[in-house]
VEXTI-306086 format. One record per residue (C-alpha): residue in three letters; x, y, z. Coordinates in steps of 0.2 Angstrom, whole numbers, padded with zeros to 4 digits, always signed. Layout:
# residues N
ALAXYZ ...
END
This chain:
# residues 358
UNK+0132+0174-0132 UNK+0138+0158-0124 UNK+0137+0155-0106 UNK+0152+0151-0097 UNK+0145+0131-0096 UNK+0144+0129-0112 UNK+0162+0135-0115 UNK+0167+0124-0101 UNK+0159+0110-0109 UNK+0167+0112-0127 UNK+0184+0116-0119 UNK+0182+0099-0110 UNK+0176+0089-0124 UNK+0190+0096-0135 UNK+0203+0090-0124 UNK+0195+0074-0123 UNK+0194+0070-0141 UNK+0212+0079-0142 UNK+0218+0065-0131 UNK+0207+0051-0139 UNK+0217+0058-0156 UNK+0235+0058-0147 UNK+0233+0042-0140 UNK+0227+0032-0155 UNK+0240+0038-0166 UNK+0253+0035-0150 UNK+0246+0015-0148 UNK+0243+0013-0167 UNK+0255-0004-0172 UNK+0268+0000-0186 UNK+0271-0017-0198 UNK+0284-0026-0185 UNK+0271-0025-0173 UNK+0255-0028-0183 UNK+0265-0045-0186 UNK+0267-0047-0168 UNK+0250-0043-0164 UNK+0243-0057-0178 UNK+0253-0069-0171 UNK+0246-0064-0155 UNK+0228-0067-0157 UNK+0233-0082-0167 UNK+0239-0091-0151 UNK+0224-0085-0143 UNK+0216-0104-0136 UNK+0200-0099-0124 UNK+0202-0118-0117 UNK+0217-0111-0108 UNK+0213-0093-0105 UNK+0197-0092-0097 UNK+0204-0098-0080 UNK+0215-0081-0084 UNK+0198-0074-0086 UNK+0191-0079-0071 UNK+0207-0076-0061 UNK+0208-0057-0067 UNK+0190-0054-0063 UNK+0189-0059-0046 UNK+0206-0047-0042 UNK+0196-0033-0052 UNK+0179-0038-0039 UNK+0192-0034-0025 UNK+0198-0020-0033 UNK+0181-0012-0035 UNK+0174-0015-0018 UNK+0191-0009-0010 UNK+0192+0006-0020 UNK+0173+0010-0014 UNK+0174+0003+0003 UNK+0189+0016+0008 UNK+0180+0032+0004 UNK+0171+0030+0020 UNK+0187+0036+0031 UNK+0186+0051+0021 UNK+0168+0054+0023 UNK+0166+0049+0040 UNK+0178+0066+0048 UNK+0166+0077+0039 UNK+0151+0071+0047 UNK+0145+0059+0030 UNK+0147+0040+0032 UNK+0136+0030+0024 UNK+0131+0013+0025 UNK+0136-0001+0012 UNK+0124-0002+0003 UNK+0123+0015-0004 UNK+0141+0017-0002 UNK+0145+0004-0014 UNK+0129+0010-0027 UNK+0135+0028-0026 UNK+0153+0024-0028 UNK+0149+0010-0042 UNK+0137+0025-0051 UNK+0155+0037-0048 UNK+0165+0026-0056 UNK+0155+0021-0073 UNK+0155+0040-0072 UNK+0174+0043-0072 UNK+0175+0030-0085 UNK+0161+0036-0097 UNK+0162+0057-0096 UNK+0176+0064-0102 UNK+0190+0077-0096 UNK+0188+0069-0079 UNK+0171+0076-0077 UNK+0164+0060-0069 UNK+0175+0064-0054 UNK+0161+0077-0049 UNK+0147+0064-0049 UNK+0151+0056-0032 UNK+0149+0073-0022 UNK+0134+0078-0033 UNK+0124+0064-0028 UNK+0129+0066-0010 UNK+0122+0085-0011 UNK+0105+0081-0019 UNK+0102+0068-0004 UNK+0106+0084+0007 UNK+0119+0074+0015 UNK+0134+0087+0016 UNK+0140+0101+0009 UNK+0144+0097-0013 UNK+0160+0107-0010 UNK+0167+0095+0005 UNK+0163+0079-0002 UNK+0172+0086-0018 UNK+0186+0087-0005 UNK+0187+0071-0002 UNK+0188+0067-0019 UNK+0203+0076-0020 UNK+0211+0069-0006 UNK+0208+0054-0015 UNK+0214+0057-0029 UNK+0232+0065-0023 UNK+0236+0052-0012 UNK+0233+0038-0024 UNK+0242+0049-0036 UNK+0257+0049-0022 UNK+0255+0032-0022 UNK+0257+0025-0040 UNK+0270+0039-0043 UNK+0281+0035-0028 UNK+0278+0016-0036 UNK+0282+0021-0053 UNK+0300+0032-0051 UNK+0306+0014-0040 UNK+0300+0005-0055 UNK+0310+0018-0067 UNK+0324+0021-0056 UNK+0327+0002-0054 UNK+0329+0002-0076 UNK+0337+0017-0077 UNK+0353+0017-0087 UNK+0359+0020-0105 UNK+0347+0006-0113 UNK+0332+0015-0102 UNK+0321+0025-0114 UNK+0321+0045-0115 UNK+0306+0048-0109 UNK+0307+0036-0095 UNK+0314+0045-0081 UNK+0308+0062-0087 UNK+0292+0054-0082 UNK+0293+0048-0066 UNK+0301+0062-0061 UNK+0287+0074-0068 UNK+0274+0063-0059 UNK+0280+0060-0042 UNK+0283+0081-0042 UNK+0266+0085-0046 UNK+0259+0074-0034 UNK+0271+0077-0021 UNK+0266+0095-0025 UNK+0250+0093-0022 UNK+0251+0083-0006 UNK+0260+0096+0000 UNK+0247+0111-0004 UNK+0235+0098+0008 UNK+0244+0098+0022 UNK+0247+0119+0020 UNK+0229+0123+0016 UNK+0225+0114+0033 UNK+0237+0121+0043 UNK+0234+0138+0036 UNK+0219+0138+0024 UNK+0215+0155+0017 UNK+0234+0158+0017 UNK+0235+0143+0006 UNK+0221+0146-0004 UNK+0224+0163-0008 UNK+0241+0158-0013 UNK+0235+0145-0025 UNK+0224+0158-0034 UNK+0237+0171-0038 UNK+0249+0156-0044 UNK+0235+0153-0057 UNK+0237+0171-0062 UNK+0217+0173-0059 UNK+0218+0187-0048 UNK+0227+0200-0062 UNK+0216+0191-0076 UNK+0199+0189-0068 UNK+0197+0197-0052 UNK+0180+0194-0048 UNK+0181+0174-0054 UNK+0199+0174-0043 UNK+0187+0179-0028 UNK+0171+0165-0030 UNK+0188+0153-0035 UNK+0195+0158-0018 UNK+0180+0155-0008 UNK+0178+0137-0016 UNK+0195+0132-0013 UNK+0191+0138+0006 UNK+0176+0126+0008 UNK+0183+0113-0002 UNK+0197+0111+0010 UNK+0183+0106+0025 UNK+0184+0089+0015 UNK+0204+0087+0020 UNK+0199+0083+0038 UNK+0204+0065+0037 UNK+0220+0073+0038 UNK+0219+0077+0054 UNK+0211+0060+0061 UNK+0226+0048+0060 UNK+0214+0030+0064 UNK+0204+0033+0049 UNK+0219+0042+0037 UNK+0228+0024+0041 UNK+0213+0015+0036 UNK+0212+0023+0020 UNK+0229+0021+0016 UNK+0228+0002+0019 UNK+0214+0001+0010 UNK+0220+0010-0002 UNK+0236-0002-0002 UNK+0224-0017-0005 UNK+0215-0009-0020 UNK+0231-0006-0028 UNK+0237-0022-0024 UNK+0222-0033-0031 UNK+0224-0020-0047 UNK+0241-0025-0048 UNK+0240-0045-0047 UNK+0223-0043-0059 UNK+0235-0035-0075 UNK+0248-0049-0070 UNK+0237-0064-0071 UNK+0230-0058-0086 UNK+0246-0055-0094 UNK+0252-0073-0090 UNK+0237-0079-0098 UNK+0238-0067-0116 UNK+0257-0077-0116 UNK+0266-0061-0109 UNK+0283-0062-0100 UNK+0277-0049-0088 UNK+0284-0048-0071 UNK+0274-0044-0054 UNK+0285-0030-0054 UNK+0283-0025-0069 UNK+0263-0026-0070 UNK+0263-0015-0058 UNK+0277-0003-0065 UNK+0263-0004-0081 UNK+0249+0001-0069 UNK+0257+0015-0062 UNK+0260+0021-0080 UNK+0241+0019-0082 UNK+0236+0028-0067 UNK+0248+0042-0069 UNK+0242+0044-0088 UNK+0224+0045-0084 UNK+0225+0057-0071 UNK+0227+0067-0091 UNK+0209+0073-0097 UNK+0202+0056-0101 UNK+0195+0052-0119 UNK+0179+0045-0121 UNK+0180+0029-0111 UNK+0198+0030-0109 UNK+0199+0023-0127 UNK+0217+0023-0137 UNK+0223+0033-0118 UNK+0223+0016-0108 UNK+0228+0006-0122 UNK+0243+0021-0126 UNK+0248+0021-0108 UNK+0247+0002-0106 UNK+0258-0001-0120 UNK+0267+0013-0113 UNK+0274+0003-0098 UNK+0277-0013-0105 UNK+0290-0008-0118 UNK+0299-0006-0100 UNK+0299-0025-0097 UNK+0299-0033-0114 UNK+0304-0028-0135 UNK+0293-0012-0143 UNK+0287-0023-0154 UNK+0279-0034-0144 UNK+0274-0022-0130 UNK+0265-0013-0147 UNK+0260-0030-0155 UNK+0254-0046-0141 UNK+0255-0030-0128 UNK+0242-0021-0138 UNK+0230-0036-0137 UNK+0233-0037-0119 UNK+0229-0020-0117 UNK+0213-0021-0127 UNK+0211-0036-0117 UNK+0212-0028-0100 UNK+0203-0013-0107 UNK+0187-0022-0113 UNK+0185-0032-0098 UNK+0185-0017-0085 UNK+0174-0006-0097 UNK+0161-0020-0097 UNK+0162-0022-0077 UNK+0162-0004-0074 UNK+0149+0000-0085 UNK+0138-0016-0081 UNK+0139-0012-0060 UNK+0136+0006-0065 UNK+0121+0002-0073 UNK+0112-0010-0060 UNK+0117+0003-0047 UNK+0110+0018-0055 UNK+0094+0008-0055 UNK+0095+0004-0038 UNK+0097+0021-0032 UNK+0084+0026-0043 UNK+0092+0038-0055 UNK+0095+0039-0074 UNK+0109+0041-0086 UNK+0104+0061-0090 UNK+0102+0062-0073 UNK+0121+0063-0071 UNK+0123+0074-0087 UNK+0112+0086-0086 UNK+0114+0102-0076 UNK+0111+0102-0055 UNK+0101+0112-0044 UNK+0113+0126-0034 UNK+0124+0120-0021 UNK+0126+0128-0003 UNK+0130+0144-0010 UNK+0121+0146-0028 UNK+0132+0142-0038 UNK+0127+0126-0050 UNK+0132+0109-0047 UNK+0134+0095-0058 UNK+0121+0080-0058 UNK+0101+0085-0056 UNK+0089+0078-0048 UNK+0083+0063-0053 
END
């Protein structure tokens, strides 16, 4: 019989390769755009895009170390701070992660590696995580339904609207589930389980579900220290904003008439699209997504034909720096690749984690 891993792990890997599937066929160019797309890569002159180049890659250097740098202000309230060093190599290590597993199971590796230096508790840190990741959802989705309700009107796509009003209740959702589950936590949780349905379905998985929920919540602490929730959020802010003015520097330099505004309408499209389980490497979902948000600001056919190139582009470039600084910092924390695949030793209460020891 199958353990209930390995059913995990094929429902993950099915959605992931579902996605990569839906996204493709979503981001594939029809003839119009093919042409616009040759055209594209015909203008293509390196003479005049490598200062582009260089530009987007030193906004994407910011990006990475604010995006690292913040996630101290979450750990610091639970007792975890770490010094830079290893704060930058476990985040860098987190973030190839993220890119390279799919069905967002590199979002576990962070807090995995934290347990096996016996650090804190797996569970808060996975916490953190997800204070993280709400909160930046809030942001880019309160970002993105301006964007939308800015272009709204009879010449706006279908789906535009729809959209943003999807994402900004989700997340809005979410946030508010933080604040209850702090203010009244095994209220909250216990709520959040019968709304899965867990509880008439599979009573004694509702219960262990229950009591995870409870001690993830310890890693929603920040939410109660209002110096180092405010330093995340401006960190935050500047992350988002160096991602922001990255895509639009490189967009001027593939000869797109892209906005600032609308670079980082096109962003929040991205973000909010790969909060989805993510293909392998995010390929065809953040090409999909990218072209996704610039048919906002310019013709379909060339937000699916130059746009496309762009977004391969953007996509390239992050997946080699992403996967390069992963790489030279699992060497300096001394771990290996099947180190973070393979299965972990039990957490604080038995159950199995995610990443081994190395």
């Amino acid at each position: 019989m199958l353990t209930s891993s390995v059913v995990k792990l094929a429902i993950n890997l099915g959605l992931s390769f579902l996605m990569l599937a839906v996204c493709a066929w979503l981001a594939w160019p029809n003839a119009e755009a093919r042409h616009k797309l040759s055209e594209a890569i015909a203008i293509m002159d390196f003479g005049t895009f490598w200062p582009y180049l260089v530009g987007y890659v030193v906004f994407l250097m910011a990006t990475h170390f604010f995006r690292a740098w913040r996630w101290n202000n979450l750990l610091a309230p639970i007792g975890a701070p770490l010094p830079p060093g290893r704060l930058l190599a476990i985040s860098s290590v987190g973030f190839m992660a993220i890119l390279a597993l799919p069905a967002r199971l590199g979002e576990f590796v962070r807090p995995a590696l934290l347990r096996r230096k016996g650090v804190v508790s797996a569970s808060a840190v996975l916490g953190t995580v997800a204070v993280e990741r709400i909160v930046d959802g809030l942001m880019v989705s309160l970002m993105v339904f301006a964007c939308c309700f800015a272009l709204r009107g009879p010449a706006a796509p279908s789906w535009m609207m729809p959209m943003a009003y999807a994402s900004l209740g989700i997340f809005l959702a979410a946030m508010t589930f933080l604040a209850f589950a702090l203010k009244w936590p095994r209220q909250a949780v216990h709520v959040a389980v019968l709304l899965t349905g867990a509880r008439k379905l599979v009573p004694r998985l509702a219960d262990k579900l229950e009591e995870k929920l409870y001690k993830l919540i310890s890693g929603f602490l920040v939410l109660k220290d209002g110096r180092n929730l405010a330093m995340f959020v401006f960190w935050s802010a500047l992350y988002w904003a160096c991602n922001g003015l990255g895509m639009w520097v490189l967009a001027q330099g593939s000869h797109l008439e892209l906005s600032v505004i609308g670079a980082f309408a096109t962003m929040g499209i991205v973000a909010v699209g790969i909060t989805l389980p993510n293909s392998p490497g995010l390929v065809g979902q953040f090409q999909a997504f990218t072209v996704m948000g610039l048919s906002l600001y310019m013709p379909e056919p060339v937000a699916r034909g130059a746009g496309l190139l762009y977004a391969v582009l953007l996509h390239g470039i992050q997946l080699v720096w992403y996967l390069g600084v992963g790489a030279i910092s699992l060497h300096v924390t001394h771990l290996s690749w099947s180190s973070l695949v393979a299965k972990a030793p039990p957490d604080d209460d038995g159950e199995p984690g995610v990443v081994s020891s190395a």
